[in-house]
C-alpha positions as CSV (number, residue, x, y, z in Angstrom):
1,X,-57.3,-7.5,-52.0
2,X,-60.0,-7.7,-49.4
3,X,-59.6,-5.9,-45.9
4,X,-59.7,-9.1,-44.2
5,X,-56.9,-10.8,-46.1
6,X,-54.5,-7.6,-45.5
7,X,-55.4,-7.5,-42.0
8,X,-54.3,-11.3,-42.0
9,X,-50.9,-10.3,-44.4
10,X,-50.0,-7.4,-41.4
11,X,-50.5,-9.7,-38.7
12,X,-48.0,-12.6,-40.5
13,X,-45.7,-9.9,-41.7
14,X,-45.5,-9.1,-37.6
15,X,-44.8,-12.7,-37.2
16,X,-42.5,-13.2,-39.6
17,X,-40.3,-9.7,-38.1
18,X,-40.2,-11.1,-34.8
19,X,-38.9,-14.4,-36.4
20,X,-35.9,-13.2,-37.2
21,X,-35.0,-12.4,-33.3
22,X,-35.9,-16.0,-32.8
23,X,-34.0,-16.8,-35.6
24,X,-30.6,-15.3,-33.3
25,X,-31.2,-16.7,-30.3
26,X,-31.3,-20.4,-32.1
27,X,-27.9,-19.7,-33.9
28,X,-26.3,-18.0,-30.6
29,X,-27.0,-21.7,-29.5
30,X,-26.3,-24.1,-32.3
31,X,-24.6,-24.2,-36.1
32,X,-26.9,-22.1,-38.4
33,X,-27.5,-24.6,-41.1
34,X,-28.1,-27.3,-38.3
35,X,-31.0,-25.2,-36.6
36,X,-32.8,-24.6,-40.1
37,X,-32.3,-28.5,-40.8
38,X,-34.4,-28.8,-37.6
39,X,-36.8,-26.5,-38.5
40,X,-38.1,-27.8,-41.2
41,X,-37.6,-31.7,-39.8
42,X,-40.1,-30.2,-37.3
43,X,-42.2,-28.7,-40.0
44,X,-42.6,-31.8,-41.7
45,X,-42.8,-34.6,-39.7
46,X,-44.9,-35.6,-38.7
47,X,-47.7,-34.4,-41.1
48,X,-46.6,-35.5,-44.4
49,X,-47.4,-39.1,-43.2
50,X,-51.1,-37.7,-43.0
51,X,-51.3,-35.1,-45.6
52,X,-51.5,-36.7,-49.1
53,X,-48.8,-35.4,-52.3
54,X,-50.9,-32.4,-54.4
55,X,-51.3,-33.2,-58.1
56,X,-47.9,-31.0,-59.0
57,X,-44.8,-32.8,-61.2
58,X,-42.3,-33.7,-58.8
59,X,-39.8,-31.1,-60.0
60,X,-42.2,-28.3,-58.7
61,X,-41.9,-29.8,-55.1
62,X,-38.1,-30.4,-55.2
63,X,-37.5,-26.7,-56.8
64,X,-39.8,-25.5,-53.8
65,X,-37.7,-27.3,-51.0
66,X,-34.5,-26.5,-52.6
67,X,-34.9,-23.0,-53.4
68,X,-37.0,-22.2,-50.3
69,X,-35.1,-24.1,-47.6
70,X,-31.8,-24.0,-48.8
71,X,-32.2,-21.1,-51.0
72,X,-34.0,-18.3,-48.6
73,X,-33.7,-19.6,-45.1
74,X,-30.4,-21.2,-45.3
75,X,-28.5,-18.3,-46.3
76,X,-30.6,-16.4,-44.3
77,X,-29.6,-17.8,-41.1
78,X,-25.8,-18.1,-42.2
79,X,-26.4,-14.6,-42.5
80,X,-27.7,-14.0,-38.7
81,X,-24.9,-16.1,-37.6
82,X,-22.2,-14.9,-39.9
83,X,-22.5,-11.2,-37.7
84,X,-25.5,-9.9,-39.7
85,X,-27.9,-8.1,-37.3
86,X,-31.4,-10.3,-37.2
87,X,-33.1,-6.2,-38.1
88,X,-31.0,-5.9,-41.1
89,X,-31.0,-9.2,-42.1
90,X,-35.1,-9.2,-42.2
91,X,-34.6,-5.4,-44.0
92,X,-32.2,-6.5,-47.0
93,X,-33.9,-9.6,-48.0
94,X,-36.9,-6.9,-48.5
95,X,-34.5,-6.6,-51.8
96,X,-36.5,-10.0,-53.0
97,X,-39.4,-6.8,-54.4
98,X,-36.3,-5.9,-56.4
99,X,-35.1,-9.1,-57.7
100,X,-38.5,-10.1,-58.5
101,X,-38.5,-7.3,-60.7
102,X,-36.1,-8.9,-62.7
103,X,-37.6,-12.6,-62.6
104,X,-41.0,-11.2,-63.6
105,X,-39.3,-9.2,-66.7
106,X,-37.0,-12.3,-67.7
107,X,-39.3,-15.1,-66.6
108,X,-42.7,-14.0,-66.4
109,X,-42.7,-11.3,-69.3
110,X,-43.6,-8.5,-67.3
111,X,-43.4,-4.8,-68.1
112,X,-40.7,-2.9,-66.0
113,X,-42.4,0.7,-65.5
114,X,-40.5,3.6,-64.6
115,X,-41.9,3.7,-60.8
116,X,-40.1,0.5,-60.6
117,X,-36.5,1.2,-62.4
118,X,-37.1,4.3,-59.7
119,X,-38.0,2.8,-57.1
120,X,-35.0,0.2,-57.6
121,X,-33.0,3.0,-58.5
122,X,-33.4,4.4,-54.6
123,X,-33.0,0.8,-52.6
124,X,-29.6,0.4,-55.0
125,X,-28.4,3.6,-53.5
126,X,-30.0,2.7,-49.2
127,X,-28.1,-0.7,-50.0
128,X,-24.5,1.0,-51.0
129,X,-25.1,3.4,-47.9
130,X,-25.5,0.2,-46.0
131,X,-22.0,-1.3,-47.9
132,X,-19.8,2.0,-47.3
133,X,-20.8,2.0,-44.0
134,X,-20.0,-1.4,-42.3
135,X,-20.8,-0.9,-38.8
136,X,-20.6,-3.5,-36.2
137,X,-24.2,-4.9,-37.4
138,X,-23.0,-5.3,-40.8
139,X,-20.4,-8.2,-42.2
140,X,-19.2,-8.7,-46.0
141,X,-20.3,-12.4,-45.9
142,X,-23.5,-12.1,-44.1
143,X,-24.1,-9.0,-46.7
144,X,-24.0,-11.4,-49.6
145,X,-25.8,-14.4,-47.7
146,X,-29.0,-12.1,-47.4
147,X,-29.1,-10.5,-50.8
148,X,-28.2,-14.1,-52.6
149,X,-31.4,-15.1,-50.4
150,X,-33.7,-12.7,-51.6
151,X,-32.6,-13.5,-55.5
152,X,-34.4,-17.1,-54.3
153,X,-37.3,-15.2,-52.2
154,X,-38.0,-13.9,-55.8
155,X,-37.6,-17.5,-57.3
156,X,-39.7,-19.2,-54.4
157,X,-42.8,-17.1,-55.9
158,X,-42.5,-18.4,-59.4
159,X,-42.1,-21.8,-58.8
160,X,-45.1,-21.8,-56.6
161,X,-47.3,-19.8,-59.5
162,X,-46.0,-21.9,-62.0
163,X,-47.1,-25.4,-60.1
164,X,-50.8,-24.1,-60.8
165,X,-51.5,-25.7,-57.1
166,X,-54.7,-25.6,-55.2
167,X,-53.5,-27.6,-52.5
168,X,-51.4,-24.9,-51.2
169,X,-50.9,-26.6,-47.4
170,X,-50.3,-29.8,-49.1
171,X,-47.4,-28.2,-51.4
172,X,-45.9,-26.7,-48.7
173,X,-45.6,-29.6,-46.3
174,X,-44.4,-32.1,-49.5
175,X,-42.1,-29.4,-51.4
176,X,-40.3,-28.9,-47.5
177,X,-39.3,-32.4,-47.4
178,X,-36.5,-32.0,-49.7
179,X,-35.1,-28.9,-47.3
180,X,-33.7,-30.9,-44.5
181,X,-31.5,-33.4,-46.2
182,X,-29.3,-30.6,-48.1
183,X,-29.5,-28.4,-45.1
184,X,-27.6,-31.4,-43.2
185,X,-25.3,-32.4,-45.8
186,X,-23.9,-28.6,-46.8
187,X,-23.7,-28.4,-42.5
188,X,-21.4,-31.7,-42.6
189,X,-19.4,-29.8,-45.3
190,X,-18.8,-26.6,-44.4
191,X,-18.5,-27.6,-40.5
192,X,-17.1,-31.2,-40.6
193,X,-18.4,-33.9,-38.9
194,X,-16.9,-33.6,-35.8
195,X,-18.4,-30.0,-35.1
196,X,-22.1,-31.1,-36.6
197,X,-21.7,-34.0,-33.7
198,X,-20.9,-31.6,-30.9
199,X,-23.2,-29.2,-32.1
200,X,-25.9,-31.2,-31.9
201,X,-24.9,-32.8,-28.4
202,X,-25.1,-29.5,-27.2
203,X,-28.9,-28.7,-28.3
204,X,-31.0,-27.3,-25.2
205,X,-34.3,-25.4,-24.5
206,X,-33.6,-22.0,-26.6
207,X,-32.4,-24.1,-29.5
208,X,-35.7,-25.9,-29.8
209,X,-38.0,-22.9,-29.1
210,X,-36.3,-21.2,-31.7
211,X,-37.0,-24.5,-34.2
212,X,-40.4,-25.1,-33.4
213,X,-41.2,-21.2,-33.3
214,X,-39.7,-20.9,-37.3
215,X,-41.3,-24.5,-37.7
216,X,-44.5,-24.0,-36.5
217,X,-46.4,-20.5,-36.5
218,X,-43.9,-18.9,-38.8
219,X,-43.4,-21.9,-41.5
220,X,-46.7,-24.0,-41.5
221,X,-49.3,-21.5,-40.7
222,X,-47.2,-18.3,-42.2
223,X,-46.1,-19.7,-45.6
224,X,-49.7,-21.6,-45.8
225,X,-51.2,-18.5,-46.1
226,X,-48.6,-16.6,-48.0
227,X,-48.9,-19.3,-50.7
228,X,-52.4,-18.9,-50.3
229,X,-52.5,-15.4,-51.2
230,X,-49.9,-15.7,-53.9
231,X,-52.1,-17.6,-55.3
232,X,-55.2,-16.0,-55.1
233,X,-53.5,-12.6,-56.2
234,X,-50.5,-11.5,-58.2
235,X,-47.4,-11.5,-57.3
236,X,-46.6,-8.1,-57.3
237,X,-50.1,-7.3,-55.3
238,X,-48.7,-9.4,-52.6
239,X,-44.9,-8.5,-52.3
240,X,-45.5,-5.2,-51.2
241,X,-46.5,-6.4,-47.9
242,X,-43.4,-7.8,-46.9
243,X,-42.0,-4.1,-46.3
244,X,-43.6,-4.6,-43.1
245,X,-41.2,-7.3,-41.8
246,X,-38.1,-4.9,-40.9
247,X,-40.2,-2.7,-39.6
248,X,-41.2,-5.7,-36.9
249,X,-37.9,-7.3,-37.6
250,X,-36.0,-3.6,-35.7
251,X,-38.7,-3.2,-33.1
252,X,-37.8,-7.4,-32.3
253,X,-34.1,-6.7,-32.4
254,X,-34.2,-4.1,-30.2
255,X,-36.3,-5.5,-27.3
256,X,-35.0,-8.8,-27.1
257,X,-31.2,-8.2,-28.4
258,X,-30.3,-4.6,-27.4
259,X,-29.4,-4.2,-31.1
260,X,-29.1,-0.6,-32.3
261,X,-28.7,0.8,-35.6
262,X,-26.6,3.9,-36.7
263,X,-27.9,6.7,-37.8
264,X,-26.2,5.9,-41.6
265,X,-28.0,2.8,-41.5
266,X,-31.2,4.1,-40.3
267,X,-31.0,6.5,-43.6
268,X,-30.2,3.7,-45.4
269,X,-33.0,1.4,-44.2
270,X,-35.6,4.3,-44.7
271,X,-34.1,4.8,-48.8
272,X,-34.5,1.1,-49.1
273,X,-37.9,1.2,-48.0
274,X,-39.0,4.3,-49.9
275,X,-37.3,2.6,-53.2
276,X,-39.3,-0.7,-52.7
277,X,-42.4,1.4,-51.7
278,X,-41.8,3.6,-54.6
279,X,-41.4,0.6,-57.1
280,X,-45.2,-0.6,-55.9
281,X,-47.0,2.7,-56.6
282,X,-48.5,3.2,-59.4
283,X,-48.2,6.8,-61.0
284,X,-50.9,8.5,-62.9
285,X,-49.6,8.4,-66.5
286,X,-47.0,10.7,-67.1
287,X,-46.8,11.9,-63.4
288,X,-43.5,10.5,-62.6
289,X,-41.7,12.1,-65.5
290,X,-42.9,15.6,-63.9
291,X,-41.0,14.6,-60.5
């Protein structure tokens, strides 16, 4: 990877941590599934009128919007607003690296070395530190929102490698346009139509900051150049970067939410880290089996 393209990758992974304090101040304000439904309204209209369908099969663009609206972002913010802290939340669905391992040996074909059954070995044990010790940042559901939303993190990558794109803006802005309509329907669901009505009567200015900030910077520009480098590089050249995200996403929840982490969780987040690290390096041959 060129040193201009990482310097880019730090600089959106600081976007995207600082999202997820954004992120929390829209669902403090509105129904989680309601403000993602907005955010990716915002994200697509009005450009798709001007931005013409890329040469993909349809299926490629209604997997993308399915698994990357509904899929990642959707749970993600049930998680925020289910009691999840917005650091936490940003740090377990770092467990995508892991779950990609998984789609890349079972979908891809791809050899699982030992650095990465290590290295998945470590974040298993940092995410049942996190489980046993269920502090006040920490809920059951919002536990298995995040980590069901990094299985389709994981998912997300392939389907956008397996489209064969070059028109990597274009796929983003068409493949998004099948996001909102679910989004809305699964909030008239699990809500009811009554709370989805009074929930949207009551939107105001932090509800639409928070929108157009995930709509904007962090969706269009963001996951145009993510896709971008996905696919200029491998996958598993990429991913690695996103361990950068809690790190922003703590250092966000702390300035603008007073949110603090105990010291088992702070343990945990660091073994988490190490494993996902750990399942990116590679080893001179035969090194690890000497550890």
């Amino acid at each position: 990877m060129t040193g201009k393209d990482s310097l880019f990758l730090v600089l959106l992974m600081a976007l995207w941590g600082f999202n997820f304090s954004v992120i929390k101040l829209g669902v403090n304000n509105i129904e989680p599934l309601l403000l993602t439904a907005l955010r990716f309204t915002l994200a697509v209209l009005p450009l798709i009128f001007f931005i013409r369908r890329p040469n993909v099969p349809w299926r490629y663009l209604m997997a993308y919007g399915l698994t990357f609206g509904v899929g990642v972002w959707g749970l993600t913010t049930l998680s925020v607003g289910a009691g999840l802290s917005s650091g936490l939340a940003s740090l377990l669905l770092d467990m995508s690296v892991l779950s990609s391992l998984l789609v890349g040996r079972y979908v891809l074909k791809e050899a699982l070395t030992p650095e990465k059954l290590f290295g998945s070995l470590l974040a298993l044990l940092g995410l049942g530190i996190i489980i046993w010790y269920q502090g006040g940042t920490v809920t059951p559901l919002g536990l298995i929102l995040v980590l069901a939303a990094s299985v389709f993190w994981s998912i997300n990558g392939v389907i956008v490698k397996r489209s064969g794109t070059q028109s990597v803006f274009a796929f983003n802005i068409w493949g998004m346009a099948f996001a909102p309509v679910p989004l809305l329907l699964l909030a008239l669901v699990s809500y009811g139509p009554t709370s989805v009505s009074e929930s949207l009567a009551q939107v105001n200015g932090s509800v639409l900051f928070s929108a157009a900030f995930q709509a904007y910077p962090t969706t269009l520009l963001g996951y145009w150049f993510w896709n971008k480098m996905i696919v200029k590089y491998s996958i598993s050249t990429v991913a690695p970067m996103n361990l950068l995200v809690p790190v922003f996403a703590l250092i966000g929840g702390l300035l603008f939410h007073g949110e603090q982490l105990a010291m088992p969780q702070v343990v945990a987040a660091v073994v988490i880290l190490l494993g996902v690290a750990v399942s990116e390096v590679r080893f001179p041959k035969g090194r690890l089996a000497k550890l």
